[in-house]
N, CA, C and O atoms as a DFTB+ gen file, in Angstrom:
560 C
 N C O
     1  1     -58.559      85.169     -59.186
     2  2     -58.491      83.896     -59.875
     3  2     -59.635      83.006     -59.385
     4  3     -59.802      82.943     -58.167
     5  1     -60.301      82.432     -60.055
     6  2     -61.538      81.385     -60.011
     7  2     -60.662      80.079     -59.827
     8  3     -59.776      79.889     -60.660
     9  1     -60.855      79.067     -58.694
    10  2     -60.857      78.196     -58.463
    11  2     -62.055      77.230     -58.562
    12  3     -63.155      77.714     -58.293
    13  1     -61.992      75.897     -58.919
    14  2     -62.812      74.879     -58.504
    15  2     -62.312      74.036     -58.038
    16  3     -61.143      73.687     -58.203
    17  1     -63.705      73.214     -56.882
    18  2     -63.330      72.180     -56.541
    19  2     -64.247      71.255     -55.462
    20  3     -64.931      71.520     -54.474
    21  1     -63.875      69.983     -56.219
    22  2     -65.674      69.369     -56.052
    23  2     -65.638      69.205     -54.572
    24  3     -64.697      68.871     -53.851
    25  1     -66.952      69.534     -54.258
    26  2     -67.284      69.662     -52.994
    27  2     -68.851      68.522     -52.373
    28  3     -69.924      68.929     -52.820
    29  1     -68.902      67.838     -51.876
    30  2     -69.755      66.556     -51.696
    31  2     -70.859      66.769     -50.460
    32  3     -71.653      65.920     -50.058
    33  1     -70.697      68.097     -49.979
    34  2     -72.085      68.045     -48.675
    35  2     -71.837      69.687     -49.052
    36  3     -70.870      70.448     -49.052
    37  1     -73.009      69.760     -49.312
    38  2     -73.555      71.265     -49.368
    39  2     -74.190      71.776     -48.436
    40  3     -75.188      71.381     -47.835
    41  1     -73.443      72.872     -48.311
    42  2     -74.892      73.591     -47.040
    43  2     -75.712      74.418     -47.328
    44  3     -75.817      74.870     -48.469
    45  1     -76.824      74.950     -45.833
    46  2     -77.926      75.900     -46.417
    47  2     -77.658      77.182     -47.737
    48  3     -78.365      77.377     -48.726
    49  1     -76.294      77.969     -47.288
    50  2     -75.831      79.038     -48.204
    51  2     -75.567      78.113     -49.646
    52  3     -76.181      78.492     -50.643
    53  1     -74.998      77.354     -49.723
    54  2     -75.142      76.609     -51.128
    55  2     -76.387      76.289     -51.562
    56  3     -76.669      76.828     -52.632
    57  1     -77.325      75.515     -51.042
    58  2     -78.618      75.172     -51.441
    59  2     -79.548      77.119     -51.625
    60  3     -80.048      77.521     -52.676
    61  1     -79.523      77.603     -50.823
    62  2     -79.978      79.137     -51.592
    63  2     -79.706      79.573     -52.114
    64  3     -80.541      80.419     -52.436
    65  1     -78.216      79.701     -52.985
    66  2     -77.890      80.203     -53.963
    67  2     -77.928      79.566     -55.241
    68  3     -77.665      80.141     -56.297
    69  1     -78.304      78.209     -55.112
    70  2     -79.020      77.186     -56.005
    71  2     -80.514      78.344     -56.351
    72  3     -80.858      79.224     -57.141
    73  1     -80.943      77.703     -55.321
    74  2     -82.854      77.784     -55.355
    75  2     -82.899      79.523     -55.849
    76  3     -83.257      79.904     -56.963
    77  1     -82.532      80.246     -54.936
    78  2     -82.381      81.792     -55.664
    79  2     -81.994      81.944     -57.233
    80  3     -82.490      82.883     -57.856
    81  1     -81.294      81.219     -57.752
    82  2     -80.942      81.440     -59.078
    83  2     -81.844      80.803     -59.938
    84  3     -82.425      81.335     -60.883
    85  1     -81.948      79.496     -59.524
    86  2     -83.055      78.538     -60.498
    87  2     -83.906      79.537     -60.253
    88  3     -84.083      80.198     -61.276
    89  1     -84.515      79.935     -59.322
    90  2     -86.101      80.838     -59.571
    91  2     -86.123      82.245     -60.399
    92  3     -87.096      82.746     -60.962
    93  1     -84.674      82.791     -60.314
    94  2     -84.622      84.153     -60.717
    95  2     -84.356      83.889     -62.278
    96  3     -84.772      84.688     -63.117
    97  1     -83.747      82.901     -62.579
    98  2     -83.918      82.819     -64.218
    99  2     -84.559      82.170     -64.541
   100  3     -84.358      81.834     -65.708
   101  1     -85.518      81.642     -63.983
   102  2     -87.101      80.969     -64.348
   103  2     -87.764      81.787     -64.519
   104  3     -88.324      81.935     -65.605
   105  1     -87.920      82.549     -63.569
   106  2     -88.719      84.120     -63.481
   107  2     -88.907      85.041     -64.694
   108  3     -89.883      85.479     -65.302
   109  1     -87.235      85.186     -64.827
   110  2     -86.876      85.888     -66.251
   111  2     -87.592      85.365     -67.135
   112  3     -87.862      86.221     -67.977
   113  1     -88.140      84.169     -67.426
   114  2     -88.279      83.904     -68.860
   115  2     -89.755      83.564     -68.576
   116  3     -90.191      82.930     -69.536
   117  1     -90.835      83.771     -67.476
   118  2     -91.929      83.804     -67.175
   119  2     -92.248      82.411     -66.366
   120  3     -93.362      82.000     -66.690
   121  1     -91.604      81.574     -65.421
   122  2     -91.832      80.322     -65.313
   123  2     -91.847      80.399     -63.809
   124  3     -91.094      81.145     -63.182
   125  1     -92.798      79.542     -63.215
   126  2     -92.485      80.074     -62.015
   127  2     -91.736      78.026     -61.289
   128  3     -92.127      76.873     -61.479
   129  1     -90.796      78.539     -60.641
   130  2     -89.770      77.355     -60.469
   131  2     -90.200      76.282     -59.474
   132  3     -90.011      75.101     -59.767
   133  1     -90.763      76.616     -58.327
   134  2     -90.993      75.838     -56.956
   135  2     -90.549      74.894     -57.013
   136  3     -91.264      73.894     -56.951
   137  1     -89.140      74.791     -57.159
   138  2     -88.098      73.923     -56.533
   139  2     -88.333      72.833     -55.319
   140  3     -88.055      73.437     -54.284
   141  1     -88.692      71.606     -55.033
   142  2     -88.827      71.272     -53.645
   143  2     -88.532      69.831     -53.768
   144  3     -88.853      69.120     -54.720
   145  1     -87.817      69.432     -52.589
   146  2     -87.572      67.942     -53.036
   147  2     -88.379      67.575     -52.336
   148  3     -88.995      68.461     -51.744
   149  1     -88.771      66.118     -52.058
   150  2     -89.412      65.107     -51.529
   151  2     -89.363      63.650     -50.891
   152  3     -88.879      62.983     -51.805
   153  1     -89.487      63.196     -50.324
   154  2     -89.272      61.808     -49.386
   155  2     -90.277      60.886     -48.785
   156  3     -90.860      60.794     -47.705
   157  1     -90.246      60.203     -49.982
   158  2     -91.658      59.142     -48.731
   159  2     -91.221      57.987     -48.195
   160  3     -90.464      57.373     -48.947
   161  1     -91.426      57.497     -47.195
   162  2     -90.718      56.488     -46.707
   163  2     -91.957      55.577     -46.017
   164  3     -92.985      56.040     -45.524
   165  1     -91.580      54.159     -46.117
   166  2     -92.389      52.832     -46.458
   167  2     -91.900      52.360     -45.000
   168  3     -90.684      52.191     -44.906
   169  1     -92.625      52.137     -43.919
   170  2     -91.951      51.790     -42.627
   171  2     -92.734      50.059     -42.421
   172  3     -93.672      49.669     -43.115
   173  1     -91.957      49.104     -41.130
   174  2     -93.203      48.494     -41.307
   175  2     -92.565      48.367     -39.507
   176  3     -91.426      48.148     -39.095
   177  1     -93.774      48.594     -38.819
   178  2     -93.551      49.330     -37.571
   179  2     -92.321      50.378     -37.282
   180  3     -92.670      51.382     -37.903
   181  1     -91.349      50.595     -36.801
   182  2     -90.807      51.634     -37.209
   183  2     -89.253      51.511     -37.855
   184  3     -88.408      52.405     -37.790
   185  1     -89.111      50.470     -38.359
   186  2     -88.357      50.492     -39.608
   187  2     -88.865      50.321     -40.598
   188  3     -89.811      49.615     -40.949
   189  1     -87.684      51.549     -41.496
   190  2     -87.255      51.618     -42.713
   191  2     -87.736      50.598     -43.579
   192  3     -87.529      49.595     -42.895
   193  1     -88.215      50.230     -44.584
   194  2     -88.105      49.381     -45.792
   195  2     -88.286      49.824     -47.136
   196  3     -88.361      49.090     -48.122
   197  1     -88.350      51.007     -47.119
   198  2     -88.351      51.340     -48.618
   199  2     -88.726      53.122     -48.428
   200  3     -89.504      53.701     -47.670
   201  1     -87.614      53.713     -49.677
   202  2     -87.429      54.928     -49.585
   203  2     -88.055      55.639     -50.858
   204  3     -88.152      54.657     -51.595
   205  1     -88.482      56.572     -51.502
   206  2     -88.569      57.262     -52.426
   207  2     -88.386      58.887     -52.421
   208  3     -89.055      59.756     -51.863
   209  1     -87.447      58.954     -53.095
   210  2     -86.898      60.468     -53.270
   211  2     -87.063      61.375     -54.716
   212  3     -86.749      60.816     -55.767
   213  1     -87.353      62.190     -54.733
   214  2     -87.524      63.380     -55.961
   215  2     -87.733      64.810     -55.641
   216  3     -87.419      65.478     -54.655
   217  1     -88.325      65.087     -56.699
   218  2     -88.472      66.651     -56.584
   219  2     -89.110      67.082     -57.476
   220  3     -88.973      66.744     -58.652
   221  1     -89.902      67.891     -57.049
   222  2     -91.024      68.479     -57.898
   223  2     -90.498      70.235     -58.592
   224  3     -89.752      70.980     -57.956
   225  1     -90.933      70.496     -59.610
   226  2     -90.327      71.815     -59.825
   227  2     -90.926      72.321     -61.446
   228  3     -90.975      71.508     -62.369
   229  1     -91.072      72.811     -61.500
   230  2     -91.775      73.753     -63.160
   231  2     -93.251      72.949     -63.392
   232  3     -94.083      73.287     -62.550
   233  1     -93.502      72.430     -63.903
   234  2     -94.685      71.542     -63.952
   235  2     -95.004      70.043     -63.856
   236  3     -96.074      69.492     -64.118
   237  1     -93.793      69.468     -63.404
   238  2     -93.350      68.082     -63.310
   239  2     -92.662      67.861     -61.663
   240  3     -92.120      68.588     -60.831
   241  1     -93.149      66.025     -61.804
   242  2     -92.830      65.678     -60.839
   243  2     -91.401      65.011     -60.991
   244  3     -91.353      64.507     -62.113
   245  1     -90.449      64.851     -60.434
   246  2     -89.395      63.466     -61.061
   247  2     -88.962      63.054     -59.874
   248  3     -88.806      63.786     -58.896
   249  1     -88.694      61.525     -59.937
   250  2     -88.596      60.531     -59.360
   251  2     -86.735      60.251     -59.141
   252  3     -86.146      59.763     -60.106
   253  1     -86.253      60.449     -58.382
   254  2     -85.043      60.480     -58.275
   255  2     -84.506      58.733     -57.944
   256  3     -83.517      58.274     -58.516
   257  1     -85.237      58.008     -57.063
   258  2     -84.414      57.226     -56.037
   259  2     -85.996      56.303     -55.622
   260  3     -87.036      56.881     -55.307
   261  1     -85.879      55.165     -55.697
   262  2     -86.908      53.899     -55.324
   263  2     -86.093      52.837     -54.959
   264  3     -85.552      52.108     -55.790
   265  1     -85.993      52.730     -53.920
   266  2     -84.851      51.542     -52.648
   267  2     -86.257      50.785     -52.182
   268  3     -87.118      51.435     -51.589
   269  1     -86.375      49.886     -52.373
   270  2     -87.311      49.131     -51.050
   271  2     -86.194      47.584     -50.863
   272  3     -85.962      46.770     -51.756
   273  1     -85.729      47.559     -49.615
   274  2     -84.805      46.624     -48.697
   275  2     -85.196      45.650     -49.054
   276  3     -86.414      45.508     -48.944
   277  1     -84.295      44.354     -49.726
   278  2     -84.116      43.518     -50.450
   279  2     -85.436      42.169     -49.768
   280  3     -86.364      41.738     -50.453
   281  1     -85.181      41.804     -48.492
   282  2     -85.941      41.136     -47.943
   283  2     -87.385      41.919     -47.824
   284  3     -88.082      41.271     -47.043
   285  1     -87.993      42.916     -48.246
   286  2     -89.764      43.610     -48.397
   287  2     -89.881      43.496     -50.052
   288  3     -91.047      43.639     -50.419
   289  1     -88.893      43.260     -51.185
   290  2     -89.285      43.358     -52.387
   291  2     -90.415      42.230     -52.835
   292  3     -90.511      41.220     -52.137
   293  1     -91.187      42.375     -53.878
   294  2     -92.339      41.426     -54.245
   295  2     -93.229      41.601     -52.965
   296  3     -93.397      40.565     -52.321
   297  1     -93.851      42.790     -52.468
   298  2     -94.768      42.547     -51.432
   299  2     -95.556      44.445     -51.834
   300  3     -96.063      45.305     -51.114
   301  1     -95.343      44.375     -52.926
   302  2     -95.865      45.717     -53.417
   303  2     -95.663      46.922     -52.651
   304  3     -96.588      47.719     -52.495
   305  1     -94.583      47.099     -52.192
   306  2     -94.243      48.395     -51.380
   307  2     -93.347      49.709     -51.704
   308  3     -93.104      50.767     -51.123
   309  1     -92.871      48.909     -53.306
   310  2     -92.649      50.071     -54.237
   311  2     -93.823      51.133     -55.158
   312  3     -93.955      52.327     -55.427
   313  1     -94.645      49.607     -55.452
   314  2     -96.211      50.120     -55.895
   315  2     -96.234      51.415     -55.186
   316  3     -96.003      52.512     -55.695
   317  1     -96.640      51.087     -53.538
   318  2     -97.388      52.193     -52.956
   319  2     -96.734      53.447     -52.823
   320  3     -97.223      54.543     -52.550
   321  1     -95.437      53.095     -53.078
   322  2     -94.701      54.613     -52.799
   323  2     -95.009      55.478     -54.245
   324  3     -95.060      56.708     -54.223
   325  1     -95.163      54.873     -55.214
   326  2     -94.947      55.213     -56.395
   327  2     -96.692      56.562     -56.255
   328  3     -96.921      57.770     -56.321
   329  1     -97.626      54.942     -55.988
   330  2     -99.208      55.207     -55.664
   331  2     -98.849      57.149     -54.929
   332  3     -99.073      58.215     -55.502
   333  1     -98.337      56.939     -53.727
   334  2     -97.877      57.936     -52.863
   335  2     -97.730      59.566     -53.503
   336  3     -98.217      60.643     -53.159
   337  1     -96.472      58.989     -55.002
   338  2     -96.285      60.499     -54.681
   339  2     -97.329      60.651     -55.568
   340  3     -97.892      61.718     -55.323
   341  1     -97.959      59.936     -56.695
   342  2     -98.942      60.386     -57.777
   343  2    -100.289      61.029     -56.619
   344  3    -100.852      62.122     -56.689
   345  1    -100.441      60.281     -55.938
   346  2    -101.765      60.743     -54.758
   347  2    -101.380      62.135     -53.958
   348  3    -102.168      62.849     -53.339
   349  1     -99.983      62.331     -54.129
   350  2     -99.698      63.626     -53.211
   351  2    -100.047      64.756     -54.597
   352  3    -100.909      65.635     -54.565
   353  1     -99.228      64.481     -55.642
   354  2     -99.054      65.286     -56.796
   355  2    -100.717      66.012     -57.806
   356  3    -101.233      67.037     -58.252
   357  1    -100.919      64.235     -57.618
   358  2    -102.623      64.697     -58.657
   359  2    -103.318      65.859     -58.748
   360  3    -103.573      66.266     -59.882
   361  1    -103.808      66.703     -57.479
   362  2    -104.798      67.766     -57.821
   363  2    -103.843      69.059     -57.692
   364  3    -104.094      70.239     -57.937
   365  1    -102.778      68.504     -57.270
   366  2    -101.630      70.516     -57.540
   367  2    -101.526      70.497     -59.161
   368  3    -101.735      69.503     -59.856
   369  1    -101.251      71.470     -59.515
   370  2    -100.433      72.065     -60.299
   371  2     -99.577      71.101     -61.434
   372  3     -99.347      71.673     -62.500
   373  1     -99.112      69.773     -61.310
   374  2     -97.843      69.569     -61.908
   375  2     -98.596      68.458     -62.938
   376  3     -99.651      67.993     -62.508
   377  1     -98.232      68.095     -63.988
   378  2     -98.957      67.435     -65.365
   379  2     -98.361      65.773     -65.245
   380  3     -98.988      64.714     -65.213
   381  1     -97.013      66.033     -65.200
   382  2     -96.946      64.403     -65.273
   383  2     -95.503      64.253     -64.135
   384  3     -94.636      65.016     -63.708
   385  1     -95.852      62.861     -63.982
   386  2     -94.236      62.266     -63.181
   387  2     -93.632      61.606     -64.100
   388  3     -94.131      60.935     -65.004
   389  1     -91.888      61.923     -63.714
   390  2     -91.149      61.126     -64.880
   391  2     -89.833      60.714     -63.802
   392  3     -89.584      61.235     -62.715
   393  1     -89.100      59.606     -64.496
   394  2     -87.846      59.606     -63.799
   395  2     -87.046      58.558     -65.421
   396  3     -87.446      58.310     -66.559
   397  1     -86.085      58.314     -64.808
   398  2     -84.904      57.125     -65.608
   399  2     -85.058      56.211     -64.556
   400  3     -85.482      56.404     -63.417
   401  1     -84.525      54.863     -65.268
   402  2     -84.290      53.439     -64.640
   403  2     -83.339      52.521     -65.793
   404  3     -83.669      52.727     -66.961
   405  1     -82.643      51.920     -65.665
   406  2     -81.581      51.055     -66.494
   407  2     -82.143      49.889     -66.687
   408  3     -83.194      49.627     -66.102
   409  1     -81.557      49.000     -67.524
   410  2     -81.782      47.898     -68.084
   411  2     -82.085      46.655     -67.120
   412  3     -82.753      45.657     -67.391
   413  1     -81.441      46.961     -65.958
   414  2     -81.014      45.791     -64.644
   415  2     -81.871      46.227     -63.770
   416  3     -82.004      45.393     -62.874
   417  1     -82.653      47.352     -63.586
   418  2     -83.196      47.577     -62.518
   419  2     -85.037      47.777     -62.642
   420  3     -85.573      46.826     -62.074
   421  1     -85.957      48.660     -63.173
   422  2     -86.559      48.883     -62.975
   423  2     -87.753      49.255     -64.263
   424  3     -88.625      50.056     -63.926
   425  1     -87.813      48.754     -65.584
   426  2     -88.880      49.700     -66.593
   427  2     -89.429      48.772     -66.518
   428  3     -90.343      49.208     -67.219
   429  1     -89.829      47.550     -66.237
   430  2     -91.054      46.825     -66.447
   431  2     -92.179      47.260     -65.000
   432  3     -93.391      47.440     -65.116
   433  1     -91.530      47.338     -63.926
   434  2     -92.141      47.568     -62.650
   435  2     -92.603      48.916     -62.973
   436  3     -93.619      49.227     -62.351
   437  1     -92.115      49.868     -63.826
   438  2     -92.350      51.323     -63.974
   439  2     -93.742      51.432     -64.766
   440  3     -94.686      52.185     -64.528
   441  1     -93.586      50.340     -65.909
   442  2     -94.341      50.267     -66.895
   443  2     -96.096      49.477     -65.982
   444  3     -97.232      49.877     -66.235
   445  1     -95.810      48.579     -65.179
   446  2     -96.401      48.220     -64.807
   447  2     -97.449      49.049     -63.438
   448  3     -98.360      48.544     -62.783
   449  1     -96.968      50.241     -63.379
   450  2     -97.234      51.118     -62.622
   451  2     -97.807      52.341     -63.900
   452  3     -98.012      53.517     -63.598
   453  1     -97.884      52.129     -64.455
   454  2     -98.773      53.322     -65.722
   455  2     -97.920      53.667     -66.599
   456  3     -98.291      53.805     -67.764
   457  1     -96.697      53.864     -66.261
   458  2     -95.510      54.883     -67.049
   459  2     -95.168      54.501     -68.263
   460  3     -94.223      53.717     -68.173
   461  1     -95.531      54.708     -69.516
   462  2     -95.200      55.036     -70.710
   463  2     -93.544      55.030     -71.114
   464  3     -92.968      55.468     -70.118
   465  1     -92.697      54.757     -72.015
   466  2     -91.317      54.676     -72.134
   467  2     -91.742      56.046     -73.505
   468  3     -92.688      56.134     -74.287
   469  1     -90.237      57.136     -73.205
   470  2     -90.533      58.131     -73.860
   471  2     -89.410      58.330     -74.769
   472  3     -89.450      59.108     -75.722
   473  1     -88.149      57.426     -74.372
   474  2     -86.922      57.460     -75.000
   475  2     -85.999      56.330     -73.972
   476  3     -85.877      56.172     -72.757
   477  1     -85.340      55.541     -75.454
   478  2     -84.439      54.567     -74.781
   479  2     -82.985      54.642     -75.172
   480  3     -82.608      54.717     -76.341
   481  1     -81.799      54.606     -73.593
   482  2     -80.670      55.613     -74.670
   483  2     -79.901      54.088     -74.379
   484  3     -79.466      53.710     -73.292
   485  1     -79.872      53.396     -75.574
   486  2     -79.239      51.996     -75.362
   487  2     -77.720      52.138     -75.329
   488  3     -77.101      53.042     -75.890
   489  1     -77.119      51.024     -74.519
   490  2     -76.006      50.815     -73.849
   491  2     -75.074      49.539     -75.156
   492  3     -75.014      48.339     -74.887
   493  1     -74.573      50.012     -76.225
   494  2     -73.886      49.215     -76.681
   495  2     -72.792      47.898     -76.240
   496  3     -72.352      46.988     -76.944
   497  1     -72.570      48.205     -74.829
   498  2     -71.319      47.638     -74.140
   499  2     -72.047      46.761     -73.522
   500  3     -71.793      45.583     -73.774
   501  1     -73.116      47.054     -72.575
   502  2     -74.021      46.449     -71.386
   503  2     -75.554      46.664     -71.338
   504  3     -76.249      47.399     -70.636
   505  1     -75.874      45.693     -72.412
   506  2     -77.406      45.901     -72.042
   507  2     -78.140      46.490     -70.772
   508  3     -79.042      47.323     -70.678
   509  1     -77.327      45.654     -69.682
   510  2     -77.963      45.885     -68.434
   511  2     -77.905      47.499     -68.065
   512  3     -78.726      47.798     -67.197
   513  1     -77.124      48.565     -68.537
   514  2     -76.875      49.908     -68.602
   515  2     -77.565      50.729     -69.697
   516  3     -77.080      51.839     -69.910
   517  1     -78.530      50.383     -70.358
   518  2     -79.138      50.630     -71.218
   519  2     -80.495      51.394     -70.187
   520  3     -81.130      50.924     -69.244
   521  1     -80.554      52.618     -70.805
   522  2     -81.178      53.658     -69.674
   523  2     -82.612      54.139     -70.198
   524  3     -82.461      54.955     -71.108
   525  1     -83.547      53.963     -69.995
   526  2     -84.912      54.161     -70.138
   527  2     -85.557      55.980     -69.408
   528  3     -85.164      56.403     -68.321
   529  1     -86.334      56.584     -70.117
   530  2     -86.985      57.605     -69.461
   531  2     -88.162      57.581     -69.773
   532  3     -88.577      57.705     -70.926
   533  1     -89.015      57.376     -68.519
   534  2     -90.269      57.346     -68.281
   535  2     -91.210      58.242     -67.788
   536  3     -90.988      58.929     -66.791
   537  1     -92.433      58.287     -68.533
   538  2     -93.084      59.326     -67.656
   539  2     -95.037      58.729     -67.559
   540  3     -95.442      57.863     -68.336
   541  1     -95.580      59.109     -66.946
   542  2     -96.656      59.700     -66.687
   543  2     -97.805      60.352     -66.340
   544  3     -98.242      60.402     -65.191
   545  1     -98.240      60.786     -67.171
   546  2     -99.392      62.419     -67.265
   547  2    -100.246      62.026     -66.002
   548  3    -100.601      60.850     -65.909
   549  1    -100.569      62.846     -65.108
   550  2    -101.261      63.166     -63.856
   551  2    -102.007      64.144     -64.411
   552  3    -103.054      64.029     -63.774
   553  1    -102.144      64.898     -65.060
   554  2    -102.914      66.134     -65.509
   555  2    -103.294      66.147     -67.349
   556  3    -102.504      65.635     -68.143
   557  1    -104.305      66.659     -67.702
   558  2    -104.115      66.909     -68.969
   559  2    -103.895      68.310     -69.650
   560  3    -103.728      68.386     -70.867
């Protein structure tokens, strides 16, 4: 009998049987997967002030997570993370960066950083939940 049941911290044997599968049916269909997440972090001596998380994988970059600590915002330190991963990404392999951002949080700062709006999935109830996907081309 197959059971489920949600489980909230994964370990190494979970994360390889992830990454093993994403690659082996990527493979199958000619794609090659390189799965890898990513973390840049914005210090100012040795704290924390701003985080950025994603993961890179098939020919794209995506942008998971942009935190910069309420008291460093307006001092361009999301800019640079953003600057960050495009400067890590540019001469590999991968064509464009993309992520989502909602109505309350983030597409003008996105937009204002290069990113193009590619689809908007509006929030009838709450504007402010009205979800944006953004991307842009690093490669042509």
């Amino acid at each position: 009998m197959i059971t489920i049941k949600l489980e909230n911290n994964i370990d190494k044997e979970i994360d390889d049987i992830i990454d093993n599968e994403f690659n082996k049916f990527a493979k199958k269909n000619g794609i090659v997967c390189d799965y890898e997440p990513f973390t840049f972090i914005a210090r100012e001596n040795e704290h924390i002030v701003g985080i950025l998380t994603g993961h890179s994988y098939y020919n794209e970059v995506h942008i998971g997570d942009l935190i910069v600590k309420e008291e460093y915002r307006n001092k361009k330190i999301g800019t640079k993370l953003v600057n960050a991963v495009e400067e890590y990404y540019k001469d590999k392999r991968f064509r464009n960066i993309n992520l989502t951002t909602y109505g309350f949080q983030a597409p003008t700062f996105y937009e204002k950083c290069g990113f193009k709006i590619e689809f908007i999935r509006e929030d009838k109830g709450n504007s402010k939940l009205t979800k944006y996907f953004l991307i842009k081309y690093i490669q042509d």
